[in-house]
Biopython code that builds the backbone (N, CA, C, O; Angstrom):
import numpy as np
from Bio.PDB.StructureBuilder import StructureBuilder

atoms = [
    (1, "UNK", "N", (0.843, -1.169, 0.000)),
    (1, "UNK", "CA", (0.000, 0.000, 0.000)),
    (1, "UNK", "C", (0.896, 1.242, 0.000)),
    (1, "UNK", "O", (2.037, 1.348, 0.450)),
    (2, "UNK", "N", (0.174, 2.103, -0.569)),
    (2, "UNK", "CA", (1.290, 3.064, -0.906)),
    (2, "UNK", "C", (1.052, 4.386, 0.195)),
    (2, "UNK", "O", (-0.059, 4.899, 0.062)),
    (3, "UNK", "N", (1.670, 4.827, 0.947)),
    (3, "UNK", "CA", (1.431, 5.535, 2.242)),
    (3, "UNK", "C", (1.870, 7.226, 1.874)),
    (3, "UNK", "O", (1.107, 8.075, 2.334)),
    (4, "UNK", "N", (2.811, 7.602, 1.240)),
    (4, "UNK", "CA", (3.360, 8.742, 0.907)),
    (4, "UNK", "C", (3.352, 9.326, -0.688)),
    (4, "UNK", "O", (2.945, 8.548, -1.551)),
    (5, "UNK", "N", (3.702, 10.404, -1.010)),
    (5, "UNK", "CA", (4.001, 10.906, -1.967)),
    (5, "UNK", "C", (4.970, 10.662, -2.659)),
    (5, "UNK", "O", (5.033, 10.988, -3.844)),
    (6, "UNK", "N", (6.335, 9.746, -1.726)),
    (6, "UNK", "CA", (7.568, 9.186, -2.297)),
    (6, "UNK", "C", (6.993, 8.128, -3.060)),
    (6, "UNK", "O", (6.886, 7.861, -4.257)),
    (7, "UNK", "N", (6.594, 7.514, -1.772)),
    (7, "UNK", "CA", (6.170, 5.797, -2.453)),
    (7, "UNK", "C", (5.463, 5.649, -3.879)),
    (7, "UNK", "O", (5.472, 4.662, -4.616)),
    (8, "UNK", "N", (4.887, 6.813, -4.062)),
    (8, "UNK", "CA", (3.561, 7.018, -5.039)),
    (8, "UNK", "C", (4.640, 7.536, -6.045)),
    (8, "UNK", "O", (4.076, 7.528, -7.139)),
    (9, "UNK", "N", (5.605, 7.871, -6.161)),
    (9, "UNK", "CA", (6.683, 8.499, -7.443)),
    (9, "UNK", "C", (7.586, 7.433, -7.316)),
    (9, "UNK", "O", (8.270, 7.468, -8.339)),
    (10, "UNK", "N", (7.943, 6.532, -6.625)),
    (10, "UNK", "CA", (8.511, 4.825, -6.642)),
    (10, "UNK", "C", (7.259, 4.322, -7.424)),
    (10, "UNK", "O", (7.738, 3.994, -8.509)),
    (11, "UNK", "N", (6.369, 4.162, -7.455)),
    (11, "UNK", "CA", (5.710, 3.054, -7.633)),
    (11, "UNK", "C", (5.921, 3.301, -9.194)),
    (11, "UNK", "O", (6.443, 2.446, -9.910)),
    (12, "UNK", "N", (5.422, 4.684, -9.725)),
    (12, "UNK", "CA", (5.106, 5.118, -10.830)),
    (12, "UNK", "C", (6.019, 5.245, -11.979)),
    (12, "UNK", "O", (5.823, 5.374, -13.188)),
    (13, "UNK", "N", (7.648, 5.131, -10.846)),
    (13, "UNK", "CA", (8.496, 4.628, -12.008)),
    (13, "UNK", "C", (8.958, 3.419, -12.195)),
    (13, "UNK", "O", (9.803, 3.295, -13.082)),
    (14, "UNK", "N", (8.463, 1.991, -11.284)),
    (14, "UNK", "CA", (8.244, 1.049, -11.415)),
    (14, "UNK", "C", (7.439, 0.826, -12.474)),
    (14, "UNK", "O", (7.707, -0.142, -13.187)),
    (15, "UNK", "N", (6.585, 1.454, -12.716)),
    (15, "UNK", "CA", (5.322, 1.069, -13.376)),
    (15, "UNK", "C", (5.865, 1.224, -15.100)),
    (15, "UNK", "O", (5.416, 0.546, -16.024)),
    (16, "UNK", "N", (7.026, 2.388, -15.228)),
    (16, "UNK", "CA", (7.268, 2.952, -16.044)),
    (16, "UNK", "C", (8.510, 1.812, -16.550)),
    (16, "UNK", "O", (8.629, 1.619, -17.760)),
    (17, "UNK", "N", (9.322, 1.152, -15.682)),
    (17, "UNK", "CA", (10.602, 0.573, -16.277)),
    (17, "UNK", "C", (9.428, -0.950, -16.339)),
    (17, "UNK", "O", (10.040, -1.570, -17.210)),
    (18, "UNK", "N", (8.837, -1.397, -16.167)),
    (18, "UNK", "CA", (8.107, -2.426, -16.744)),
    (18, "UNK", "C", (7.606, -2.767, -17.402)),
    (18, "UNK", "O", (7.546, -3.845, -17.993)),
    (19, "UNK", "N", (6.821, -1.316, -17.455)),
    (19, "UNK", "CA", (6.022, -1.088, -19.050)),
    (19, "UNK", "C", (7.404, -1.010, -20.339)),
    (19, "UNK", "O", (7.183, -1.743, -21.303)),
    (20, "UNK", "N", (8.657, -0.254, -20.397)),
    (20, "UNK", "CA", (9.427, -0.181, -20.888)),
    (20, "UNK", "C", (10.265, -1.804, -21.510)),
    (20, "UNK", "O", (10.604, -2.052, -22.667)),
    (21, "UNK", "N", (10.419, -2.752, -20.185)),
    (21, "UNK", "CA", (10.973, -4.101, -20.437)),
    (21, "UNK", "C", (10.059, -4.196, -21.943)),
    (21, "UNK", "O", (10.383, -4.027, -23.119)),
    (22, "UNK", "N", (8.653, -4.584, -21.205)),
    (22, "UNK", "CA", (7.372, -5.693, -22.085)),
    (22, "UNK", "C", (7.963, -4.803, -23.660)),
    (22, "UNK", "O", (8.620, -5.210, -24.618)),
    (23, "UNK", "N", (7.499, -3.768, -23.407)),
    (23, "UNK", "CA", (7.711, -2.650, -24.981)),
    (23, "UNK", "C", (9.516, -3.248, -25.441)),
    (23, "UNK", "O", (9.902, -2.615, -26.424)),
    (24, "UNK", "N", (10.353, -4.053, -25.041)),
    (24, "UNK", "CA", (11.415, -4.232, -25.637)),
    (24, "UNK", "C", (11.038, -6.002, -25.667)),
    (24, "UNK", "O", (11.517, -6.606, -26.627)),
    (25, "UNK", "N", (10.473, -6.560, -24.979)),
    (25, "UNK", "CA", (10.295, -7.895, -25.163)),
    (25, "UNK", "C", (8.993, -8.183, -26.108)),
    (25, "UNK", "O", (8.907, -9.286, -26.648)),
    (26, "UNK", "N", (8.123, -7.336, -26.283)),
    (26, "UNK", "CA", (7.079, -7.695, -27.127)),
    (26, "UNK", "C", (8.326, -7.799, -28.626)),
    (26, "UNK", "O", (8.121, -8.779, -29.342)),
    (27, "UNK", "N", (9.189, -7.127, -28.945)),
    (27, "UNK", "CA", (9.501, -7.154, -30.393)),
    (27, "UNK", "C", (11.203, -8.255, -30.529)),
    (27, "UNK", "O", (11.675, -8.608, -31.610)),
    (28, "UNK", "N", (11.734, -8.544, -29.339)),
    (28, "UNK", "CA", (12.528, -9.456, -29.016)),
    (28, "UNK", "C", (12.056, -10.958, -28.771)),
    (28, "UNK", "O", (12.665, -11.894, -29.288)),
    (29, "UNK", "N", (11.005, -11.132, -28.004)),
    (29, "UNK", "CA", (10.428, -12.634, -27.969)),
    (29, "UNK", "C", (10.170, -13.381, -29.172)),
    (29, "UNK", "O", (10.088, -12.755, -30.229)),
    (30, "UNK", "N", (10.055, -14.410, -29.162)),
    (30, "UNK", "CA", (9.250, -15.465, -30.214)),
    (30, "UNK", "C", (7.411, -15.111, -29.545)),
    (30, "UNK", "O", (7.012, -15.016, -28.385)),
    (31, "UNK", "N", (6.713, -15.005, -30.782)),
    (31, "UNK", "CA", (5.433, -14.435, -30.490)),
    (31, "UNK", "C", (4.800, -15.873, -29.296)),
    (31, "UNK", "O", (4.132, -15.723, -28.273)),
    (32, "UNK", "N", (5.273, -17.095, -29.863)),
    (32, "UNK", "CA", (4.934, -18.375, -28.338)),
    (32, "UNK", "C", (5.025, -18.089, -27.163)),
    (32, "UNK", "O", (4.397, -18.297, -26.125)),
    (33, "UNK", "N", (5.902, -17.580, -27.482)),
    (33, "UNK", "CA", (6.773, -16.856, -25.660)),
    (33, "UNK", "C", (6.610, -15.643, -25.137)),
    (33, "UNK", "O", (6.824, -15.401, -23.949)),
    (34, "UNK", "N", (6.163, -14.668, -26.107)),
    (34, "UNK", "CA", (5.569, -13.471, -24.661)),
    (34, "UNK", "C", (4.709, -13.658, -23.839)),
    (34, "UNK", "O", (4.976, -13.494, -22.648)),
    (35, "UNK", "N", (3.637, -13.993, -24.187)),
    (35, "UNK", "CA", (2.612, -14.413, -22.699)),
    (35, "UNK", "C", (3.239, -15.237, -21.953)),
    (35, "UNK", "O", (3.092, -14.706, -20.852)),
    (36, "UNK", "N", (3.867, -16.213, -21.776)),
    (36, "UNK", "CA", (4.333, -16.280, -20.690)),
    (36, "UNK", "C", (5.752, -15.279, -19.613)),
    (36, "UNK", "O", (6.226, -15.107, -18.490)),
    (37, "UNK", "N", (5.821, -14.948, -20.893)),
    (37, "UNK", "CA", (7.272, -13.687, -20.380)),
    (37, "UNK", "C", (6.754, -12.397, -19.681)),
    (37, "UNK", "O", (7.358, -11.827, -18.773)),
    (38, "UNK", "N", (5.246, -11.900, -20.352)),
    (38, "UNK", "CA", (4.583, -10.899, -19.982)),
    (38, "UNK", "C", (4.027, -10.986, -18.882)),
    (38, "UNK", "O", (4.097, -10.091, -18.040)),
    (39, "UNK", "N", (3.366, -12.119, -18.717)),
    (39, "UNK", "CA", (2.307, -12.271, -17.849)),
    (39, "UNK", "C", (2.355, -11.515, -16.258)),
    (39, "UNK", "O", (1.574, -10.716, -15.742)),
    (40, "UNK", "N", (3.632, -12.144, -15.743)),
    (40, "UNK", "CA", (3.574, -11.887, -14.442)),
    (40, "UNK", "C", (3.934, -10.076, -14.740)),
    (40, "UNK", "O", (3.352, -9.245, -14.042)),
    (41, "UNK", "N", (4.658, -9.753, -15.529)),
    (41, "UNK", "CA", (5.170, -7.982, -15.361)),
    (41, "UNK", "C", (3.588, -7.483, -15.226)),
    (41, "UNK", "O", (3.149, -6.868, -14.254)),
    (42, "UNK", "N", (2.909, -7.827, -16.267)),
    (42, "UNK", "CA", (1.749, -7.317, -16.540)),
    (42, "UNK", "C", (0.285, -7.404, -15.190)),
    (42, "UNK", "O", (-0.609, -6.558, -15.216)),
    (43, "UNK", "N", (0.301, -8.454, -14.210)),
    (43, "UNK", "CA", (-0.262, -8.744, -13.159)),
    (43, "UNK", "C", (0.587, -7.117, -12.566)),
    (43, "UNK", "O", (0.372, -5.933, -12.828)),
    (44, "UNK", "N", (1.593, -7.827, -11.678)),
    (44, "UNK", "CA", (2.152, -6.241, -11.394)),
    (44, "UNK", "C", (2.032, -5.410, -11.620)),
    (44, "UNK", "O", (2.064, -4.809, -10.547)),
    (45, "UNK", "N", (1.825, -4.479, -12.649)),
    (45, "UNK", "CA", (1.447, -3.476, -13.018)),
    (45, "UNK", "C", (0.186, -2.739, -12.736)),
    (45, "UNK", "O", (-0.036, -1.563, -12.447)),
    (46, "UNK", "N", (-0.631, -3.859, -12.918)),
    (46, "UNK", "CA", (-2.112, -4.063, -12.189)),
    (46, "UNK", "C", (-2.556, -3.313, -11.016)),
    (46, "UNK", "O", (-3.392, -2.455, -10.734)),
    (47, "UNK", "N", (-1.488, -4.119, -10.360)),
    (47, "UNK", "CA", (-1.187, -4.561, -8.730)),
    (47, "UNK", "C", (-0.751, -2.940, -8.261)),
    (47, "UNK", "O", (-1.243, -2.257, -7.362)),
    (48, "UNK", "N", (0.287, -2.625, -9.161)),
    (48, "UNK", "CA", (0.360, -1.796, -8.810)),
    (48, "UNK", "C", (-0.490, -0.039, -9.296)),
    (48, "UNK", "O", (-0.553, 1.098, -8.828)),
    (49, "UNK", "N", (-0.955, -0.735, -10.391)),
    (49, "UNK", "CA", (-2.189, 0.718, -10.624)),
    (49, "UNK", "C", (-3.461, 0.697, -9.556)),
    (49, "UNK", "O", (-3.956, 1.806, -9.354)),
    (50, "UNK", "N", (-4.028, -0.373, -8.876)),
    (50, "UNK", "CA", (-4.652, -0.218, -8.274)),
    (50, "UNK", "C", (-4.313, 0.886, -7.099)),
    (50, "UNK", "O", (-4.988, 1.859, -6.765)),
    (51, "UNK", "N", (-3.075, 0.434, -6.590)),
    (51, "UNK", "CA", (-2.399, 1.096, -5.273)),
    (51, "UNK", "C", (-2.447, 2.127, -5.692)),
    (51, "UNK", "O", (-2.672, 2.853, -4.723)),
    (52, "UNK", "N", (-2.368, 2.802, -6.695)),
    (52, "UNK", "CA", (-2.147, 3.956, -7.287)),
    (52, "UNK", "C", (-3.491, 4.859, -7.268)),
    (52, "UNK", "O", (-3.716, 6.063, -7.147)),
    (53, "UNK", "N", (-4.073, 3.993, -7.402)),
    (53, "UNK", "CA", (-5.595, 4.204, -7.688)),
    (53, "UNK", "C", (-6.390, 4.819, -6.226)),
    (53, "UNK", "O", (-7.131, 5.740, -5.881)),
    (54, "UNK", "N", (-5.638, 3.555, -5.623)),
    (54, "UNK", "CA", (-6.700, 3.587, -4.059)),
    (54, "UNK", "C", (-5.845, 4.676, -3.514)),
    (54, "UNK", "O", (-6.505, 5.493, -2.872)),
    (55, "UNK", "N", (-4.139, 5.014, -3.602)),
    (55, "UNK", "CA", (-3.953, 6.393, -2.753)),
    (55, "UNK", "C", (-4.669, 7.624, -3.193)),
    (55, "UNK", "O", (-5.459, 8.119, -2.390)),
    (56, "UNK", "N", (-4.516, 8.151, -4.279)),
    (56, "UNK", "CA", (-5.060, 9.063, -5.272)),
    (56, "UNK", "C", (-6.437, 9.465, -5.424)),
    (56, "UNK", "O", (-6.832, 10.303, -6.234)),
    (57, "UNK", "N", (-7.453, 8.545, -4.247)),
    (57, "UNK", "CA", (-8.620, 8.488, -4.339)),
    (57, "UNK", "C", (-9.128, 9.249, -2.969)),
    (57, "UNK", "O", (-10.199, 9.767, -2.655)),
    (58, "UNK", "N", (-7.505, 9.030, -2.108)),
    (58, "UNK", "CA", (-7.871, 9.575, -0.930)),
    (58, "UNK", "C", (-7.176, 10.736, -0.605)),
    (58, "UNK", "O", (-6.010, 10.897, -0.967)),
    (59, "UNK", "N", (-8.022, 11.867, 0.292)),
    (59, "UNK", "CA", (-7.754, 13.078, 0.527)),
    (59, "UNK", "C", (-6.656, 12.807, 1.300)),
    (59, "UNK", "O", (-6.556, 11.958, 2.186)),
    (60, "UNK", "N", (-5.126, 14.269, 0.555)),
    (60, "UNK", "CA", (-4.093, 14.435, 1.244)),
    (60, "UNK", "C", (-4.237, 14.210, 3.099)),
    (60, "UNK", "O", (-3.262, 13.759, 3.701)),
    (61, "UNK", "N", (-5.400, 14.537, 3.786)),
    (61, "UNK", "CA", (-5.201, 14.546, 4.583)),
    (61, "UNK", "C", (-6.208, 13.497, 5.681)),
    (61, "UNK", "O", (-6.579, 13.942, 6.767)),
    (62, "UNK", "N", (-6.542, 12.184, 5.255)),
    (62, "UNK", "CA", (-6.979, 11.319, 5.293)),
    (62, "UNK", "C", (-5.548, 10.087, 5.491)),
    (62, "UNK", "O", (-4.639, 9.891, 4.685)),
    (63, "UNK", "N", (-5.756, 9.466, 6.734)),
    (63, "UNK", "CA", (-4.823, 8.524, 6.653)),
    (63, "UNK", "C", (-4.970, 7.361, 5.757)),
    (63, "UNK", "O", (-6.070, 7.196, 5.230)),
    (64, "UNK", "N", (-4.037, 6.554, 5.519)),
    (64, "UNK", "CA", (-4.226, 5.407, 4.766)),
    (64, "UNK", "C", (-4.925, 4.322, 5.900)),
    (64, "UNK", "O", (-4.830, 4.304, 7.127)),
    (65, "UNK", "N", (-5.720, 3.363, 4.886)),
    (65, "UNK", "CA", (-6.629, 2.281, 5.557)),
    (65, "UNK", "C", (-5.321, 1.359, 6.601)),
    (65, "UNK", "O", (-4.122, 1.491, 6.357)),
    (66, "UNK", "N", (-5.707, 0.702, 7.435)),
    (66, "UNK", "CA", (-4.675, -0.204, 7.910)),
    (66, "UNK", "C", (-4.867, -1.797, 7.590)),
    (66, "UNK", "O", (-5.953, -2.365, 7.705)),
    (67, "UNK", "N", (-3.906, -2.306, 7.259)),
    (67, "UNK", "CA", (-3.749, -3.713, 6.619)),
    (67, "UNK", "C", (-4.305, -4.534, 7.872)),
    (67, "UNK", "O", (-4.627, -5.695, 7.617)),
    (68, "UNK", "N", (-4.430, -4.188, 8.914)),
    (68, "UNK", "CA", (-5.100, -5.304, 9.746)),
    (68, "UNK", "C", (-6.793, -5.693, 9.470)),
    (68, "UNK", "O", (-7.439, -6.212, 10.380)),
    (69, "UNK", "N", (-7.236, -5.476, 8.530)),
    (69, "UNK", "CA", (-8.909, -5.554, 8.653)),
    (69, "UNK", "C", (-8.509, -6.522, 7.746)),
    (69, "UNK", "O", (-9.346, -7.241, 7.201)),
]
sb = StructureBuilder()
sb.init_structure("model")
sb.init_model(0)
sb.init_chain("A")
sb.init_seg("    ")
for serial, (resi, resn, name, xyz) in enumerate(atoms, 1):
    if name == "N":
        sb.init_residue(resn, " ", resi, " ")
    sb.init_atom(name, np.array(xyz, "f"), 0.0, 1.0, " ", f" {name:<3s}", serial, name[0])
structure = sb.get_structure()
């Protein structure tokens, strides 16, 4: 979960060097073999737009939910 404004400019250039890999492996793979090469980057990405999603949804001055529920 993404708690800060750092984490949230980490995540987003995570998001950015992954998207970057797939965009060099979509034209390097054998077309058999990207889905499985993609797959998991592409879950992640997910994974991580949601987080992106759910901080961005909440007011600067609203704490984040806590992982114990």
């Amino acid at each position: 979960m993404i708690a800060n404004d750092l984490e949230l400019k980490t995540t987003q250039e995570r998001i950015a060097y992954f998207q970057h890999l797939l965009a060099q492996m979509r034209v390097a793979a054998r077309p058999v073999e990207y889905p499985a090469m993609s797959s998991g980057y592409l879950c992640e990405i997910e994974k991580m737009q949601d987080e992106i999603r759910e901080y961005l949804g909440r007011h600067a001055s609203q704490t984040p939910p806590s992982d114990a529920a």
